[in-house]
N, C-alpha and C positions, 0 to 999 in steps of 0.2 A: 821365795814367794812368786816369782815372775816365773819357776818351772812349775808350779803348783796351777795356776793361771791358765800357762800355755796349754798343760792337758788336760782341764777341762771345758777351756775353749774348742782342743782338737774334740774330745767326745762328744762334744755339743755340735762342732758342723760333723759329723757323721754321724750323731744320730739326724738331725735335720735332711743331712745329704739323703738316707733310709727312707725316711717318710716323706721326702719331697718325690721322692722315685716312684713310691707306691701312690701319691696324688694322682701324678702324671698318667701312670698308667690305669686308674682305674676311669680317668676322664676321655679315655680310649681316642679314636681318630679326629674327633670335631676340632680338637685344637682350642682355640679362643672360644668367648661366648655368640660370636656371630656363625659358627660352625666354619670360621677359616682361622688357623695361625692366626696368633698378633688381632683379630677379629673385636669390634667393638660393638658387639651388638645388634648396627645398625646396616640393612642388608635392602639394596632398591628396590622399588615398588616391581612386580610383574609386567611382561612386556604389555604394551596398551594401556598403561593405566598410570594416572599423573600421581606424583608422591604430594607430599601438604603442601600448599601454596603458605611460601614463606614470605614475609617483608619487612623491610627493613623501617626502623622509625625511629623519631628524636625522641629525648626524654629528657629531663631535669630532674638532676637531683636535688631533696630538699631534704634538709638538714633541720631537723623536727627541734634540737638542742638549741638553737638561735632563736627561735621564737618565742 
């Protein structure tokens, strides 16, 4: 049973390995979703111009179940 197992775990990471090849390369040079490697998206505002005014605040949690 454990050699039955083994090869079709083995066909499963190469068909994986296959298709993960052809992902990568249809996703061509941008890399991540920020158009860098590793990229999250999130990409600074242009020079001269302020990004969102962030701040930081308190909060409470209320616990709706206790009342």
């Amino acid at each position: 049973m454990k050699i039955q197992y083994d090869s079709k775990a083995d066909a499963l990471n190469r068909a994986w390995s296959e298709v993960s090849t052809q992902m990568y390369q249809q996703a061509g040079p941008q890399g991540g979703p920020g158009g860098e490697p590793g990229g999250n998206g999130h990409q600074p505002p242009p020079d001269g111009q302020a990004g969102p005014k962030v701040e930081n605040a308190d909060f409470e949690v209320v616990d709706d179940e206790k009342k």
